[in-house]
MARRO-884758 format. One record per residue: x, z, y of N, C-alpha, C in turn; residue in one letter. Coordinates in steps of 0.2 Angstrom, whole numbers, padded with zeros to 4 digits, always signed. Example, Ala and Ser with C-alpha at 12.3 -4.5 7.8 and 13.67 -1.06 7.14 Angstrom:
residues 2
+0066+0039-0028+0062+0039-0022+0066+0039-0016A
+0064+0035-0011+0068+0036-0005+0064+0039+0000S
END
This chain:
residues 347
+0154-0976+0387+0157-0982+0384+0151-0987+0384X
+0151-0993+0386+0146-0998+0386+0143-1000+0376X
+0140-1001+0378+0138-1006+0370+0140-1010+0370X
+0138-1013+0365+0139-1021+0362+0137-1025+0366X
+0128-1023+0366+0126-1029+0370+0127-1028+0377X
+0131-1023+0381+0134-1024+0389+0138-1027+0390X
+0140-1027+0383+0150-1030+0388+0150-1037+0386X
+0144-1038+0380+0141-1044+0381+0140-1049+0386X
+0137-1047+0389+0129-1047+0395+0135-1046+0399X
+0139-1043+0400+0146-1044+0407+0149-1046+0405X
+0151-1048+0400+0157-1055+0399+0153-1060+0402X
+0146-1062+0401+0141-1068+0401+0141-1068+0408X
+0139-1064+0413+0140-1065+0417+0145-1066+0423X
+0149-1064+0422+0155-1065+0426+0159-1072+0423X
+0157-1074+0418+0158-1080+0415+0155-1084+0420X
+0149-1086+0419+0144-1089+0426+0144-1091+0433X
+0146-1083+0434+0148-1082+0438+0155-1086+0443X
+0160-1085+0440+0166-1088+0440+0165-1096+0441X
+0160-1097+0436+0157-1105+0435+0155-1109+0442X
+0151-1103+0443+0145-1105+0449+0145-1103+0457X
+0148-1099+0455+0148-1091+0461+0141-1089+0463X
+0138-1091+0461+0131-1090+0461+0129-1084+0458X
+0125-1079+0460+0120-1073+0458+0117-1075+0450X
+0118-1071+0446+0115-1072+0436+0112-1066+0439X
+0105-1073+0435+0098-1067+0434+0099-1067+0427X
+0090-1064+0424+0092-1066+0418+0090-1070+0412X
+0085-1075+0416+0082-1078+0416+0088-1087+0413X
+0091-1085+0421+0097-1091+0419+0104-1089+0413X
+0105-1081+0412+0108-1079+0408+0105-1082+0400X
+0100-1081+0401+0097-1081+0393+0097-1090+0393X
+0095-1094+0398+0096-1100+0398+0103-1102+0394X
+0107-1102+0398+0115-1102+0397+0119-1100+0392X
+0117-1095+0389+0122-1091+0383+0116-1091+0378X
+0110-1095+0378+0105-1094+0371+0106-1087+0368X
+0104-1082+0373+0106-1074+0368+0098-1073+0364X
+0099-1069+0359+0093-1067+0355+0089-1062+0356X
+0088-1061+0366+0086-1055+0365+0082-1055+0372X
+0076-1052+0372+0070-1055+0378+0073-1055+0385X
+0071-1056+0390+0072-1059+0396+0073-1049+0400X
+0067-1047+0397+0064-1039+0397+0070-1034+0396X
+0073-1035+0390+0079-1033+0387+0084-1034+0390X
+0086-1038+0394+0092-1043+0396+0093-1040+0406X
+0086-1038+0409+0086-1039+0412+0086-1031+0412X
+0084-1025+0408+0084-1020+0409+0092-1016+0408X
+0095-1021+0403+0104-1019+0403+0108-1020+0408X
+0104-1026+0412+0107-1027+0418+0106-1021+0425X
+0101-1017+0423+0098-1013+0428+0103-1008+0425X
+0106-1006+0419+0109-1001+0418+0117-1003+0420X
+0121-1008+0420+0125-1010+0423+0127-1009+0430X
+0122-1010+0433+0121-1008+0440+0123-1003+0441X
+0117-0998+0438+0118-0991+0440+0124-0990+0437X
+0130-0991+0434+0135-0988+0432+0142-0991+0436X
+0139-0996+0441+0143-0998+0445+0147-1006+0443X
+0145-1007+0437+0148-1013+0435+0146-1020+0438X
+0137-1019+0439+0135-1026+0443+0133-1022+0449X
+0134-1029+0456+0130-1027+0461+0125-1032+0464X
+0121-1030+0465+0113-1035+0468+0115-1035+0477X
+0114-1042+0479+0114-1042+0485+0108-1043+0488X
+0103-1046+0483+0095-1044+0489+0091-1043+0482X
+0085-1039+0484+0081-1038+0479+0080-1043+0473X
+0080-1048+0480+0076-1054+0474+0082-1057+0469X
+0087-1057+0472+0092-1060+0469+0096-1059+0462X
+0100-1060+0459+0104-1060+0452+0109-1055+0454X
+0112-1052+0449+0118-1050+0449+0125-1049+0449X
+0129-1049+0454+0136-1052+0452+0142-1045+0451X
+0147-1047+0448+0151-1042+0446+0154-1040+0451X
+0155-1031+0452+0159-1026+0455+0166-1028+0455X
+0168-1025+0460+0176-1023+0458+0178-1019+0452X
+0175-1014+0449+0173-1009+0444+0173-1016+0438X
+0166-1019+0439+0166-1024+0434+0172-1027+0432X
+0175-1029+0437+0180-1036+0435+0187-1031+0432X
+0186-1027+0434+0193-1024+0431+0191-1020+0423X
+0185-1017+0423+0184-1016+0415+0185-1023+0412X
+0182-1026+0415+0182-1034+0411+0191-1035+0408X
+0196-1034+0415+0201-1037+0414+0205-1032+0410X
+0202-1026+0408+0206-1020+0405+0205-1023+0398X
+0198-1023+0398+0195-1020+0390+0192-1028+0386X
+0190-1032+0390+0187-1038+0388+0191-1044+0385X
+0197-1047+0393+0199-1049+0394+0204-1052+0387X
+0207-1045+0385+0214-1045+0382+0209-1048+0373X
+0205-1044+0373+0202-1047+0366+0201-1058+0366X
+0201-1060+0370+0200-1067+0371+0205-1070+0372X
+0211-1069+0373+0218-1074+0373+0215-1082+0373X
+0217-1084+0378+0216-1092+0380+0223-1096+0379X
+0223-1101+0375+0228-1106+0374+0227-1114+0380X
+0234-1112+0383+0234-1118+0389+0235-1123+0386X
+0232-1128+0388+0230-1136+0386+0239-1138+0388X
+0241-1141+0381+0246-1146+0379+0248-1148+0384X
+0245-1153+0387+0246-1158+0392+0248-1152+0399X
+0245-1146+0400+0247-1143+0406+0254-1141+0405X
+0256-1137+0399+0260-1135+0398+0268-1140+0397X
+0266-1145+0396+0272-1149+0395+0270-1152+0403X
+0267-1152+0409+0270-1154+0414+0271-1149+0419X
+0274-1144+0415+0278-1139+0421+0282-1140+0416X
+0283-1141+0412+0292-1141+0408+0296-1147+0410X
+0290-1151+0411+0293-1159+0417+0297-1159+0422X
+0292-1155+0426+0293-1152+0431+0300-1146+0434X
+0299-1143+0429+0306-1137+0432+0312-1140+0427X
+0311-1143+0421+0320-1146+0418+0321-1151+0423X
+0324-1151+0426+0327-1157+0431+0334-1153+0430X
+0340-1157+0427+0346-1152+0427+0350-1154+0434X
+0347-1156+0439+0350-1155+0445+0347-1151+0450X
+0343-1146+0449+0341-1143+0452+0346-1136+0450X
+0346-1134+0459+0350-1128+0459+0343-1121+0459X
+0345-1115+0459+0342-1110+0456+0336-1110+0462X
+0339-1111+0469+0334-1110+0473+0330-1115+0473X
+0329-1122+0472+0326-1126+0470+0320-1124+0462X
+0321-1121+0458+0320-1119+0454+0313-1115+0456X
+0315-1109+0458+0308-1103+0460+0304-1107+0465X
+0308-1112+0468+0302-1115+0475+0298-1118+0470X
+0300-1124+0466+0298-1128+0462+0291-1124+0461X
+0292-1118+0454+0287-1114+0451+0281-1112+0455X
+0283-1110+0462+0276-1109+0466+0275-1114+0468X
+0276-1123+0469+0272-1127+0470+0267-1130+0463X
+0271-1130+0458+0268-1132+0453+0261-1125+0450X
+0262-1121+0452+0257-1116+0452+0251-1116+0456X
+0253-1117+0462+0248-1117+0469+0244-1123+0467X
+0247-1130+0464+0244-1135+0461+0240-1136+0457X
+0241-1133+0451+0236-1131+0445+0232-1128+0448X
+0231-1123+0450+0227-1116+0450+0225-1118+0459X
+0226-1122+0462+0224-1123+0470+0223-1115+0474X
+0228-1111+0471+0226-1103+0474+0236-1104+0478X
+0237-1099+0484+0240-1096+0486+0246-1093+0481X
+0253-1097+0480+0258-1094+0476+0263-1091+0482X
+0267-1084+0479+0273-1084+0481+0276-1081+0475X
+0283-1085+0476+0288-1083+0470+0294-1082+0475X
+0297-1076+0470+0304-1074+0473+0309-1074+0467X
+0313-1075+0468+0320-1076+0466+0321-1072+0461X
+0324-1073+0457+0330-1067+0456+0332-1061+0460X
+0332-1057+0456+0334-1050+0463+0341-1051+0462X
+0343-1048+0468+0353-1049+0469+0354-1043+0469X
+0353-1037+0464+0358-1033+0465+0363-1033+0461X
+0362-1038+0457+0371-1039+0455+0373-1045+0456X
+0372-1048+0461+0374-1053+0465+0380-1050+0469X
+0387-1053+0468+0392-1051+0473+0395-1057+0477X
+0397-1055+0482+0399-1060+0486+0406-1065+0483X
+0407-1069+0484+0413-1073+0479+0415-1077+0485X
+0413-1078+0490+0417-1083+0496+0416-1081+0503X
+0419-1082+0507+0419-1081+0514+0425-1086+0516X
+0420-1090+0523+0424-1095+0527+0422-1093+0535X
+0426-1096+0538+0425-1093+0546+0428-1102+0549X
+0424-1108+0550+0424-1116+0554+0424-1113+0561X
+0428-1115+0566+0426-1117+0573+0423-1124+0572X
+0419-1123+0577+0414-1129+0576+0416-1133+0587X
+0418-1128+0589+0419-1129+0597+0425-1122+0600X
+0426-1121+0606+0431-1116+0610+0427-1107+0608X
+0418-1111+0609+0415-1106+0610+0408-1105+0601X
+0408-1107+0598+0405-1107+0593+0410-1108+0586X
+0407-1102+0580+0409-1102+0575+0405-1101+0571X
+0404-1106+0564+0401-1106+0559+0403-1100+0554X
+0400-1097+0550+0401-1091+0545+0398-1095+0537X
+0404-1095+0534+0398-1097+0527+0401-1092+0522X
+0396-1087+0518+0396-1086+0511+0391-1088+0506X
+0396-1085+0503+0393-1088+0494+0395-1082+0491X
+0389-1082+0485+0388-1076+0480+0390-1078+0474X
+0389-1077+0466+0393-1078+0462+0385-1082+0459X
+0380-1080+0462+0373-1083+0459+0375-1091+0463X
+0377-1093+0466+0375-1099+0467+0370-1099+0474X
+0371-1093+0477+0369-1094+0483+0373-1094+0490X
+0372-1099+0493+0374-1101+0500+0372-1099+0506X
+0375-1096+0511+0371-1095+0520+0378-1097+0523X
+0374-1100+0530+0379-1100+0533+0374-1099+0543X
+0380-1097+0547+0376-1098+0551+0380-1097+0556X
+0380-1100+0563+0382-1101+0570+0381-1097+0575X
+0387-1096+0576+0387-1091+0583+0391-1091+0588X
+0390-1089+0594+0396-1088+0598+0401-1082+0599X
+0406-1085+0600+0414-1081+0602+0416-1081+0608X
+0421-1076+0612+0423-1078+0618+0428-1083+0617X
+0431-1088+0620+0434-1092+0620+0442-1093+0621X
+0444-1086+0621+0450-1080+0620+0451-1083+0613X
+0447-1079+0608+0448-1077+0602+0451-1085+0601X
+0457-1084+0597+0462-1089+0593+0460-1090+0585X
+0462-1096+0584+0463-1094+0577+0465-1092+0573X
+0470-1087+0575+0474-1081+0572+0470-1080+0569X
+0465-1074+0576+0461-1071+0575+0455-1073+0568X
+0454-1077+0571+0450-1079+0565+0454-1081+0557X
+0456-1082+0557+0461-1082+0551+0461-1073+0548X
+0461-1070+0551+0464-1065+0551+0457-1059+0548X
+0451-1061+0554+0447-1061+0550+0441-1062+0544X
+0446-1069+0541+0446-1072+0535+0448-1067+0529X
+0453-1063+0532+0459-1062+0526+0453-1055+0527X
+0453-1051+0530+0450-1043+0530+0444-1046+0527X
+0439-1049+0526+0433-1052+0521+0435-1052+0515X
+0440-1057+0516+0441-1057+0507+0446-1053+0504X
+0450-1050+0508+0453-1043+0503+0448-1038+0501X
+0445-1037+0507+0439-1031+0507+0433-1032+0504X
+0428-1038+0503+0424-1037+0501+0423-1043+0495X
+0426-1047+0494+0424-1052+0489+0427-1050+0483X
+0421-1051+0478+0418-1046+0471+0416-1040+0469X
+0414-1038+0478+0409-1032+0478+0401-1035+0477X
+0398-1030+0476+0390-1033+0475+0388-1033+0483X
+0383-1038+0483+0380-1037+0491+0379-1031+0493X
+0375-1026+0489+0375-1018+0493+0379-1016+0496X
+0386-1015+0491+0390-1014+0493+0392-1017+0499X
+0394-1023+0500+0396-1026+0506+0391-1024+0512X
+0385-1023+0511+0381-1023+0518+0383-1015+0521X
+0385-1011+0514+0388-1003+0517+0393-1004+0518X
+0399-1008+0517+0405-1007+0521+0406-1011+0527X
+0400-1017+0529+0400-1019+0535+0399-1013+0540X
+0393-1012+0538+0391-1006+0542+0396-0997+0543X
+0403-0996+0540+0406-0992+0541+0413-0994+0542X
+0417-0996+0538+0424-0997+0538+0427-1003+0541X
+0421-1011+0541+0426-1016+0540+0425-1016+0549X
+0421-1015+0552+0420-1017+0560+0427-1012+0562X
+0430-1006+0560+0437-1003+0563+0445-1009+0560X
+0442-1011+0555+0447-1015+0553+0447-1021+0556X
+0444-1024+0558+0442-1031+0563+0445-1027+0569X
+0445-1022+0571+0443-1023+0580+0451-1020+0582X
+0455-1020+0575+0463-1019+0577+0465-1027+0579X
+0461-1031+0576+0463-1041+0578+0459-1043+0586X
+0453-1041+0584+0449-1044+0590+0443-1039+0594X
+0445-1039+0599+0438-1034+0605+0431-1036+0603X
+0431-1042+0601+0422-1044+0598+0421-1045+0593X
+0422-1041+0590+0422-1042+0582+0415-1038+0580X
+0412-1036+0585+0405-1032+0583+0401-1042+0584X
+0402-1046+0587+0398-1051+0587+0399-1052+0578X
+0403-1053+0578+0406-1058+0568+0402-1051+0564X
+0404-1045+0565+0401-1041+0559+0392-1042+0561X
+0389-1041+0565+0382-1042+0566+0379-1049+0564X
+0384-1053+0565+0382-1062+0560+0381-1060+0553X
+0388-1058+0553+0388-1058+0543+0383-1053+0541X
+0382-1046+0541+0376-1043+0543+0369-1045+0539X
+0368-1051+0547+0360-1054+0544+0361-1059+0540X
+0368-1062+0540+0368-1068+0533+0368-1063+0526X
+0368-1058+0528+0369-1054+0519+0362-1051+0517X
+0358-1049+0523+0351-1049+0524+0346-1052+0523X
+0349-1061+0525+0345-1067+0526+0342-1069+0516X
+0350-1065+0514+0350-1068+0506+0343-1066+0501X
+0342-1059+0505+0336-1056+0502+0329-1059+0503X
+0329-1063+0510+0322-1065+0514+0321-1071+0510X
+0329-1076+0509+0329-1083+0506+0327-1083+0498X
+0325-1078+0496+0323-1077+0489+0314-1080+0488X
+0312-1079+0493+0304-1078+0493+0303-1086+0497X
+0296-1088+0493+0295-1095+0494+0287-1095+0493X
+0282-1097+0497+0276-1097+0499+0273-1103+0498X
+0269-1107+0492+0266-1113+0492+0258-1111+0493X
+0255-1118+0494+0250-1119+0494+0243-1111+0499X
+0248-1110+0505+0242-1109+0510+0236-1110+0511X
+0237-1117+0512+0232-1122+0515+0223-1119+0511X
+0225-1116+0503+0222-1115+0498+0215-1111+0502X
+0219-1106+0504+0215-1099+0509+0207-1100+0512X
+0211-1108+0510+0203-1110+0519+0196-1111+0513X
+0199-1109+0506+0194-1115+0500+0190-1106+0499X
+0192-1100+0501+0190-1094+0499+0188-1090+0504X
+0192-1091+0512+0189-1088+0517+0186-1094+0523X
+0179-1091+0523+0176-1095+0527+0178-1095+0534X
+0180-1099+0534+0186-1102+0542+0180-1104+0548X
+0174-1103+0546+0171-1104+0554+0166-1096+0555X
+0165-1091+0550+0164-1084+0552+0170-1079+0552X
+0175-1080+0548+0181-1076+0546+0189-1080+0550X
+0184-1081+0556+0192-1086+0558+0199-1081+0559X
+0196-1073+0563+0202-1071+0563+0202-1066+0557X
+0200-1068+0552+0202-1063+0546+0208-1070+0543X
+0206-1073+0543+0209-1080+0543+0217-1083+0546X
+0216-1079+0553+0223-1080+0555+0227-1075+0553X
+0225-1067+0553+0228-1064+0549+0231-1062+0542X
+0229-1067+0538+0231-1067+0531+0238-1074+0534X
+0236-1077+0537+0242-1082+0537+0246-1080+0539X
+0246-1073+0545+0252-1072+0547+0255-1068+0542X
+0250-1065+0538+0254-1061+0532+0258-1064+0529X
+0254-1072+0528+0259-1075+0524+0267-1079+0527X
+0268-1077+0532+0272-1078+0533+0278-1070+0536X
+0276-1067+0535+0281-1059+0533+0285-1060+0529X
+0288-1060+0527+0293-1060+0519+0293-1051+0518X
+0297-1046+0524+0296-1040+0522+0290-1037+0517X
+0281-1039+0521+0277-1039+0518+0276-1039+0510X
+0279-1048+0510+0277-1051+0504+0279-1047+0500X
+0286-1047+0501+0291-1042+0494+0287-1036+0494X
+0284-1032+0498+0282-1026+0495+0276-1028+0490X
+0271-1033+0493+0265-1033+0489+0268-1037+0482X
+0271-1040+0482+0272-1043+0474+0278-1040+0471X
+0281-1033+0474+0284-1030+0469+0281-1026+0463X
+0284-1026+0456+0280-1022+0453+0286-1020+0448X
+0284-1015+0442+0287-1010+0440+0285-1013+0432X
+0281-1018+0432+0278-1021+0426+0282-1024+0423X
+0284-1026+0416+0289-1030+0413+0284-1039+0414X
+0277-1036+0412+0273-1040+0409+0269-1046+0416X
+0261-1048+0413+0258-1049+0419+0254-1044+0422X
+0252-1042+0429+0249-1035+0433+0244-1040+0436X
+0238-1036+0437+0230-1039+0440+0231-1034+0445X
+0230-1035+0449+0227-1031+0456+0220-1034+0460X
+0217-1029+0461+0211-1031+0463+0208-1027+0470X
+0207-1031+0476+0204-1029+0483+0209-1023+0483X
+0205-1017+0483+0208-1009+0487+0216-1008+0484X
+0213-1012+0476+0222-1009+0473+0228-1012+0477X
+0229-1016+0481+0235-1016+0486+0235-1015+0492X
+0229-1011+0494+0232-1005+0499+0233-1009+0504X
+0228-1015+0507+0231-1018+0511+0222-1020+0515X
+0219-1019+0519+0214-1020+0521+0211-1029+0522X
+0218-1031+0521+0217-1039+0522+0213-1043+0518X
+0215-1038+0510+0215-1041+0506+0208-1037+0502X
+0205-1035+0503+0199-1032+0501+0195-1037+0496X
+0196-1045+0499+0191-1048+0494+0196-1052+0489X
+0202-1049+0488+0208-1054+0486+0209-1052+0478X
+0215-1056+0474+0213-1054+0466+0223-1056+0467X
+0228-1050+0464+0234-1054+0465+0237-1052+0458X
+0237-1059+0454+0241-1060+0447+0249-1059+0450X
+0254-1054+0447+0262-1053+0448+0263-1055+0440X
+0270-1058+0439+0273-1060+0431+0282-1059+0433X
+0283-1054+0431+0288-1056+0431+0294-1060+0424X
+0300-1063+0428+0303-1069+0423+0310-1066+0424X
+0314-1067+0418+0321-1064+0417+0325-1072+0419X
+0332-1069+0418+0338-1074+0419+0342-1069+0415X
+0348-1075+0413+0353-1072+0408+0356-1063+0409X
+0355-1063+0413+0359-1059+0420+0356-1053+0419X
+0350-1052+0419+0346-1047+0415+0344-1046+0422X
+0344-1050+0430+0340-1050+0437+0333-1052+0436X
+0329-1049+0438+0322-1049+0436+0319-1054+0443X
+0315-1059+0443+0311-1064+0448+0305-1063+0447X
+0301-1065+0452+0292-1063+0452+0290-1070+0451X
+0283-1073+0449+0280-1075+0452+0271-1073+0453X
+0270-1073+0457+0262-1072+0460+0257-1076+0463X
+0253-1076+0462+0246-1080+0462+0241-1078+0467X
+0235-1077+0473+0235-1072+0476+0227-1079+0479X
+0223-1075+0473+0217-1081+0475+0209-1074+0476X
+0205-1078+0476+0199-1073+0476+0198-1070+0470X
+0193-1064+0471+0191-1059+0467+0188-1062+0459X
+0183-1065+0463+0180-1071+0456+0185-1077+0453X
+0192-1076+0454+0193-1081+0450+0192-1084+0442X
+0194-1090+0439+0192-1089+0432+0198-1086+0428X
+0199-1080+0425+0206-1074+0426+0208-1079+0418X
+0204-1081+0413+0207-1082+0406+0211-1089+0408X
+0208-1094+0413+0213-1100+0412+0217-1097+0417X
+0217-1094+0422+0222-1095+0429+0228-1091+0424X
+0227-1086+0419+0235-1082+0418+0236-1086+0412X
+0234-1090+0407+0236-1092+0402+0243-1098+0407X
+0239-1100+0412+0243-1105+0417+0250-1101+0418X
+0247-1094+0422+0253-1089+0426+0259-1088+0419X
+0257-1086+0413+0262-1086+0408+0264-1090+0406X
+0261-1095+0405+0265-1103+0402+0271-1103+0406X
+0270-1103+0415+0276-1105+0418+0280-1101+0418X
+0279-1094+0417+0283-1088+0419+0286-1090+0412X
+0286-1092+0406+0290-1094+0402+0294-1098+0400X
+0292-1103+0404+0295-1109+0406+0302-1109+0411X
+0300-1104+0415+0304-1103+0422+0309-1101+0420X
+0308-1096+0414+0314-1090+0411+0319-1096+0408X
+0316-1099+0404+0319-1107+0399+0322-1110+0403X
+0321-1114+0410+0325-1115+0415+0331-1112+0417X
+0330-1105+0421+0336-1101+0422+0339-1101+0416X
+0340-1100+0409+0342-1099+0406+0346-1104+0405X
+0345-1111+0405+0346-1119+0404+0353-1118+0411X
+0351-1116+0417+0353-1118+0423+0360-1112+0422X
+0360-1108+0419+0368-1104+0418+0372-1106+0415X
+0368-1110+0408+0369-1111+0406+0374-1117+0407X
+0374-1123+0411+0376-1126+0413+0381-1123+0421X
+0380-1117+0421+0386-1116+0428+0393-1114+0422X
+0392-1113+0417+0400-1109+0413+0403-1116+0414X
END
């Protein structure tokens, strides 16, 4: 277990750090934090830090800046004794911002990662509300031409897809009619699971008694009840990337993280979590080689519904963790106040 004066001496540091990104000697330490204790003393606890893995020296001559190891005892053991209170004026302009009572829910979670990627100038993605209790509540089949048909569903959340595709120019609109009636007898106020597993067994033998291409309509609907999952997840403030990875030596480490960002599969797994609360992950802990120098705050937020949404943060390792989560929770609370405001208004 560290002493007093280590966890001292590594909150001070990582503090500077953070500030500066610059290497703390200890010279500039005892400058900065007026500590009461020789330059000799300061710089031999620094030497014992090292060896325990907490700071690391990049050239002899240089200062110390903190480990992986470091910033996570920080964020276990340090962190939580110093609770930071977000400045008024922040906080009342995310609540400006998400009450607008014309915003529908998917307006909602975009909103929350752009206003987050703003304050914090870091890479946000936020996802939705999860739809396992999301059931389907509407289906409509438009010809739009002889050879083209529109598909629209709706969920009971207040989610819409719709999508265009082509039919052989045979099919009537009996037929379609008909495969109106088999969607809504069969699957409206099942939950989406449901519906995805009876598309995939029962309803394609029920269709193909009205029509020969009925495997074209079930593979549409299909990926609109798919699509529902991918449309949860909203990616602000990218452009951020460029302020932490240097884009003229790390060019293709650089184009890789952007294609990350544009995976939604990916995303969903790196910002799932099993945590009610906010979860730190740092470099190795996501198991993801891309993200080696990366630091990713997850929070998750309720809705009346008891469907649980993320939102996440995804900046560098050094970032300043006391202001950026005080931020990440302000809005995950605000968000919930929202959704809660916006059901409330659907009764």
């Amino acid at each position: 277990m560290l002493t007093d004066r280590q966890l001292l001496i590594l909150r001070l540091i990582i503090q500077l750090y953070t500030e500066t990104l610059e290497p703390v000697g200890s010279k500039k330490l005892m400058k900065a934090a007026d500590l009461p204790y020789s330059s000799a003393t300061i710089r031999n606890e620094m030497m014992k830090l090292e060896e325990l893995g907490y700071l690391e020296k990049y050239h002899t001559s240089s200062g110390r800046v903190p480990s992986n190891k470091g910033y996570r005892f920080f964020l276990d053991y340090i962190l939580p004794q110093e609770p930071a209170e977000i400045l008024p004026q922040t906080k009342e302009s995310i609540r400006s911002k998400l009450q607008n009572p014309m915003f529908e829910m998917q307006e909602l979670f975009h909103m929350s990662a752009d206003i987050l990627a703003t304050l914090t100038n870091y890479t946000c993605i936020s996802v939705g509300p999860e739809l396992s209790s999301s059931r389907l509540v509407g289906f409509r089949l438009v010809r739009l031409s002889s050879t083209q048909v529109m598909a629209i569903l709706v969920t009971d959340k207040e989610y819409v897809e719709n999508k265009v595709f082509s039919i052989p120019s045979q099919v009537s609109e009996d037929d379609l009619e008909r495969i109106v009636k088999i969607m809504n007898e069969e699957l409206v106020g099942l939950p989406l699971s449901k519906v995805i597993d009876r598309l995939k067994k029962d309803i394609p033998l029920l269709m193909k008694k009205y029509i020969e291409s009925q495997i074209l309509i079930v593979n549409a609907i299909n990926e609109m009840v798919n699509h529902f999952e991918k449309d949860r997840l909203h990616v602000a403030g990218k452009r951020h990337l460029l302020n932490y990875i240097d884009s003229h030596s790390d060019v293709e480490q650089l184009k890789d993280v952007y294609r990350l960002m544009e995976d939604s599969d990916i995303l969903h797994q790196l910002v799932t979590t099993n945590t009610n609360g906010i979860q730190i992950r740092l470099g190795s802990e996501m198991n993801n080689p891309l993200l080696e120098e990366f630091s990713l705050i997850t929070a998750c937020y309720d809705t009346p519904t008891n469907d649980k949404g993320v939102i996440a943060l995804l900046g560098p390792v050094n970032m300043p963790y006391q202001k950026v989560i005080s931020i990440v929770d302000s809005l995950r609370q605000e968000l919930s106040l929202s959704m809660n405001q916006y059901y409330e208004r659907q009764r």
